[in-house]
C-alpha positions in Angstrom: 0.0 0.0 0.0 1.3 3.4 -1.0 2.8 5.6 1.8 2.5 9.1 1.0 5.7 11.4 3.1 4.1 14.8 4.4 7.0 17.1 4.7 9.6 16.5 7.2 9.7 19.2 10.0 13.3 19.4 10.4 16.2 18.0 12.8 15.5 17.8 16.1 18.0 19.5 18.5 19.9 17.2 20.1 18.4 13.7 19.4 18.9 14.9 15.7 15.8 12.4 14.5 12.6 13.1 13.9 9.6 11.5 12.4 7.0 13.6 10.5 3.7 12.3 9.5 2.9 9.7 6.8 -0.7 9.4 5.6 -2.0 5.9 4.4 -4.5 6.8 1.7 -7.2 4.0 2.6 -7.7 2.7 5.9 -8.8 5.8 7.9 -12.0 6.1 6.0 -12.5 1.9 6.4 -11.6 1.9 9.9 -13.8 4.5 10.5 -16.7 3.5 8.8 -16.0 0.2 10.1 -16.6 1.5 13.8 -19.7 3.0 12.9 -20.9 0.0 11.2 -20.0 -2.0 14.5 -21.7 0.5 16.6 -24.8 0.4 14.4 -25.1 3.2 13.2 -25.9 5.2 16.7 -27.6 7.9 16.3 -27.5 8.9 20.0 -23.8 8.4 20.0 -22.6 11.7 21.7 -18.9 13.5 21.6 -18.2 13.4 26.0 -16.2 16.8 24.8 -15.6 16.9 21.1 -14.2 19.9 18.8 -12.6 22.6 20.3 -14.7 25.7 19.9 -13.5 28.9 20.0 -10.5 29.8 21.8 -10.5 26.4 23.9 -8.4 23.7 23.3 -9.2 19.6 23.3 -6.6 17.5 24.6 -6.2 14.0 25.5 -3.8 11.8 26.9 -4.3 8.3 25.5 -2.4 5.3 25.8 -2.9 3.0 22.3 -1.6 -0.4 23.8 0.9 -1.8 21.8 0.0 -4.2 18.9 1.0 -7.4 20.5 -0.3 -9.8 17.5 -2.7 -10.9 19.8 -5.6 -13.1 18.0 -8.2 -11.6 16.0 -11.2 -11.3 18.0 -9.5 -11.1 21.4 -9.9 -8.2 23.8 -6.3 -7.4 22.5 -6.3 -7.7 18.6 -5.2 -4.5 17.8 -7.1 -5.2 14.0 -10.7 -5.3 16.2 -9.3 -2.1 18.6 -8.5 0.0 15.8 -11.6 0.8 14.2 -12.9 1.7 17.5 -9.9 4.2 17.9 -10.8 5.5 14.9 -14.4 6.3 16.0 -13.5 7.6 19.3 -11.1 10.0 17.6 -13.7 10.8 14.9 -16.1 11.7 17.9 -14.0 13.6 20.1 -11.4 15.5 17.6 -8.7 16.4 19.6 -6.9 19.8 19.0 -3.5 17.9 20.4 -3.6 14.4 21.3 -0.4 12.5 22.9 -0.2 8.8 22.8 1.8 6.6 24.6 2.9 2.6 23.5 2.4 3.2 19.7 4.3 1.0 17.3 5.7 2.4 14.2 3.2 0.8 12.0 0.3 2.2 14.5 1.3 5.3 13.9 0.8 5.7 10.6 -1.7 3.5 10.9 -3.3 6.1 13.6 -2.3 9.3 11.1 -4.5 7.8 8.4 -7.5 6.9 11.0 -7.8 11.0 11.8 -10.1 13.3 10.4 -8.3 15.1 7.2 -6.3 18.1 8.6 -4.2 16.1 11.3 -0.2 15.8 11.2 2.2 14.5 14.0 5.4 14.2 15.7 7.6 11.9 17.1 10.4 9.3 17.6 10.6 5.9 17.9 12.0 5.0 21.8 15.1 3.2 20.3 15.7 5.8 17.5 14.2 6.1 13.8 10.8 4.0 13.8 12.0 1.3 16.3 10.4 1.1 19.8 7.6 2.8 20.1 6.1 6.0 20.0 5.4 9.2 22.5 3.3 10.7 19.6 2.1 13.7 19.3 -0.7 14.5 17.0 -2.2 17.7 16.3 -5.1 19.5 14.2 -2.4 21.3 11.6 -5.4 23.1 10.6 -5.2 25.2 13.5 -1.6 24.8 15.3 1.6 25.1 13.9 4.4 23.8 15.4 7.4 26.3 16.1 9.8 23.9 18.1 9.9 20.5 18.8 12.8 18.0 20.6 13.0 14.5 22.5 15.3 13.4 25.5 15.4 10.2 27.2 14.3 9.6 31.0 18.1 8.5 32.1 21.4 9.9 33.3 21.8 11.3 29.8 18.9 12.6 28.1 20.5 13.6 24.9 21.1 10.4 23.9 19.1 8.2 22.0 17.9 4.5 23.4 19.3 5.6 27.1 17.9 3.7 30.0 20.2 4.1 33.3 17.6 4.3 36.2 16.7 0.2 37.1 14.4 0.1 34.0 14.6 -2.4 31.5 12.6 -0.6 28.8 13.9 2.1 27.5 11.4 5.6 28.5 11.4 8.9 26.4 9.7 12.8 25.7 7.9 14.0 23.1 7.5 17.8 23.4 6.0 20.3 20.9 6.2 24.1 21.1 2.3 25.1 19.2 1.4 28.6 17.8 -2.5 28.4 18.3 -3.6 30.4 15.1 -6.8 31.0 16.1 -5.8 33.0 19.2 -1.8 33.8 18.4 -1.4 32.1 22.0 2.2 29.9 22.0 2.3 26.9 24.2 3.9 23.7 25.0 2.8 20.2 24.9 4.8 17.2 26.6 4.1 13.6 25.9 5.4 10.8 28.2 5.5 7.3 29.2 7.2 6.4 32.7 8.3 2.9 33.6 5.6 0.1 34.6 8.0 -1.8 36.9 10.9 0.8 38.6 9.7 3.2 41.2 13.1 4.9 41.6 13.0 5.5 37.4 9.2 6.9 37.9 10.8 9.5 40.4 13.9 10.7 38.6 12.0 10.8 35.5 9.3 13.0 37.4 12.2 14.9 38.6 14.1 15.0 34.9 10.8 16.1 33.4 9.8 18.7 36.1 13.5 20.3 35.8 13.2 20.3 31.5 9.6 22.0 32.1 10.9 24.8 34.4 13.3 25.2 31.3 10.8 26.3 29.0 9.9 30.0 28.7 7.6 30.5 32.0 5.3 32.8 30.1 4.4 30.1 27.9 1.5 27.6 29.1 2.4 23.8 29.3 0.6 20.6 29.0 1.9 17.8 30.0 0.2 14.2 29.1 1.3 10.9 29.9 0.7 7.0 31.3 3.1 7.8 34.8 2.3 4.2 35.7 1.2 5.7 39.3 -1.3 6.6 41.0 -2.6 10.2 41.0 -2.7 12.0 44.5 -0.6 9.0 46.6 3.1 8.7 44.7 5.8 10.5 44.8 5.8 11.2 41.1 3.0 12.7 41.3 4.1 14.9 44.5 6.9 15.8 42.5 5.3 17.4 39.4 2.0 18.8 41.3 2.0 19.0 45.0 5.6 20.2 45.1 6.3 21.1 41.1 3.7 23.8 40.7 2.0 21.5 37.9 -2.0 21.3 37.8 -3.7 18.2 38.0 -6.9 19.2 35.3 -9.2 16.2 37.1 -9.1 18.0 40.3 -9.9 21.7 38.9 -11.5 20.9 35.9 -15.7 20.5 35.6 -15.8 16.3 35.5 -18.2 15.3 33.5 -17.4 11.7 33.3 -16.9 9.7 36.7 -13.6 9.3 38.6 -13.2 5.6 36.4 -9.7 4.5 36.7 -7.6 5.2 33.7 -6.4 1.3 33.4 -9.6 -1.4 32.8 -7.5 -4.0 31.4 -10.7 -4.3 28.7 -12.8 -5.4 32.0 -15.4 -3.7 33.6 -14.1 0.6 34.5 -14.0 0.5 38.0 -15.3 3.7 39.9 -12.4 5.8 42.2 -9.8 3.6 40.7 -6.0 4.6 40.6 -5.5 7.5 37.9 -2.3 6.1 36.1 -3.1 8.6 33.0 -3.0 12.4 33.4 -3.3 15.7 32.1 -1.0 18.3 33.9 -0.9 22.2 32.9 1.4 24.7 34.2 1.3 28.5 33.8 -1.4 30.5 32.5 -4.1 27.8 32.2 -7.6 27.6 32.9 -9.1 23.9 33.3 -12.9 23.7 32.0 -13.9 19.9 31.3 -12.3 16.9 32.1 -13.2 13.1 31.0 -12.5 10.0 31.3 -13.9 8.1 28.7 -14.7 4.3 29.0 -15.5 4.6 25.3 -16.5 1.2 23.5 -18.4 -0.7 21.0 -20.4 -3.2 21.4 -18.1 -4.2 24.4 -15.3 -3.4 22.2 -12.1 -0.9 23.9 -9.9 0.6 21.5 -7.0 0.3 24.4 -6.7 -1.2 27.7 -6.4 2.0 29.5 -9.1 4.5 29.0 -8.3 8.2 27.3 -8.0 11.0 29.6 -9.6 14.3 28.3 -9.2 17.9 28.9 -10.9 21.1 27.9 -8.8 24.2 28.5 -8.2 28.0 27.8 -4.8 29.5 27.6 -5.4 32.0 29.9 
């Protein structure tokens, strides 16, 4: 199937890679229309926060789940999850969207599943398209992207594939710098995955990330989205970017318009005040409106074992 290159943004600073969007010219629309065909053709199917209107921005923090070749009609198969990805995504539009766990081939897979107007960046976790992905996607229609890098969550950030803090699987950034056309607002959006199995590498990456934050220009709003693998309110990652690091947790300030379902159902039931392992942080001039998160499915079907967290804000 043909691969069509969109143009390449540039080299990043000091990883020196960086992957620009490819879009595959058939399978959005099929996955798509698959969903809807699955879903029956809802017409009471509702957006929990959909397009961005006005000067408010959509975003959501969404780990894909890896495709693991797992057998077609399992809870797993990523060929059954992705249409209803594709649905969710048609549904809720995103204005930026970072994902965590996606493969190379997702990716693109994932680029061509968008509505038209979408582009992304990113990295593969081992360099090139190898490992997977701390995507960021983004409606081009609307954002521009000024500046844009990748470090690793180690003893040396600047280089590629690094892992130095007890954890076998290698852990990166994703960061964007976005002019918002619409309101000439700049603003930066950081897209991370800490480890599933080291507490000591969820702290100093919390700490690593927190110090590169403070970096940025402090005039300019941040959002950070990621899977921290730890539960919001009790760890000391998240004391270390929120209760001591000045970051915003948008579930506890935001209007909540879903309920407080844990962000990791493991394609079981959502369970009700379970750990928050998926967040949306914001720092600086930020206001917080909605926040979701959404057990989205058809017909039983998840698009991911963990369940997208969603935020509605306004760069104040």
């Amino acid at each position: 199937m043909a691969v069509s290159r969109r143009t390449v943004l540039g080299v990043a600073g000091a990883s020196g890679l960086v992957t620009a969007g490819a879009a595959i010219n058939a399978p959005g629309a099929q996955a798509r229309s698959a969903a809807r065909g699955a879903a029956g053709e809802r017409t009471r199917e509702r957006a929990v926060i959909g397009p961005a209107r006005g000067d408010r921005l959509h975003v959501v923090s969404f780990n894909i789940r890896m495709d693991a070749n797992a057998a077609p009609g399992t809870p797993d198969s990523w060929a059954d999850r992705r249409p209803v990805l594709a649905r969710f995504l048609e549904l809720e539009r995103p204005t930026v969207l970072g994902v965590q766990e996606a493969l190379y081939h997702q990716v693109k897979q994932l680029d061509g599943d968008l509505p038209a107007g979408y582009d992304w960046i990113g990295l593969g976790r081992e360099g090139g398209g190898r490992g997977e992905f701390m995507g960021i996607y983004y409606d081009a229609n609307r954002l521009e992207p000024l500046d844009f890098d990748h470090f690793w969550l180690s003893d040396t950030p600047n280089v590629i594939g690094s892992a130095s803090w007890g954890n076998s699987v290698i852990r990166m950034v994703t960061w964007v710098r976005f002019l918002d056309r619409r309101t000439e607002r700049a603003f930066v959006h950081v897209n991370t995955h800490f480890d599933h199995q080291s507490e000591p590498s969820r702290q100093r990456s919390a700490a690593l990330v927190r110090e590169r934050i403070e970096g940025f220009d402090p005039s300019l709003p941040v959002v950070l989205t990621g899977d921290f693998n730890t539960p919001a309110g009790s760890s000391e990652s998240y004391r270390l970017l929120v209760t001591e690091g000045g970051l915003t947790d948008t579930w506890q300030t935001g209007r909540q318009v879903t309920p407080d379902w844990g962000t990791f159902p493991g394609y079981g039931e959502p369970v009700r005040g379970g750990d928050r392992i998926d967040w949306v942080l914001t720092g600086g001039p930020v206001e917080v409106l909605r926040v979701a998160i959404n057990t989205y499915r058809v017909r039983g079907r998840y698009p991911s074992d963990h369940a997208p967290v969603q935020a509605e804000l306004r760069l104040a």
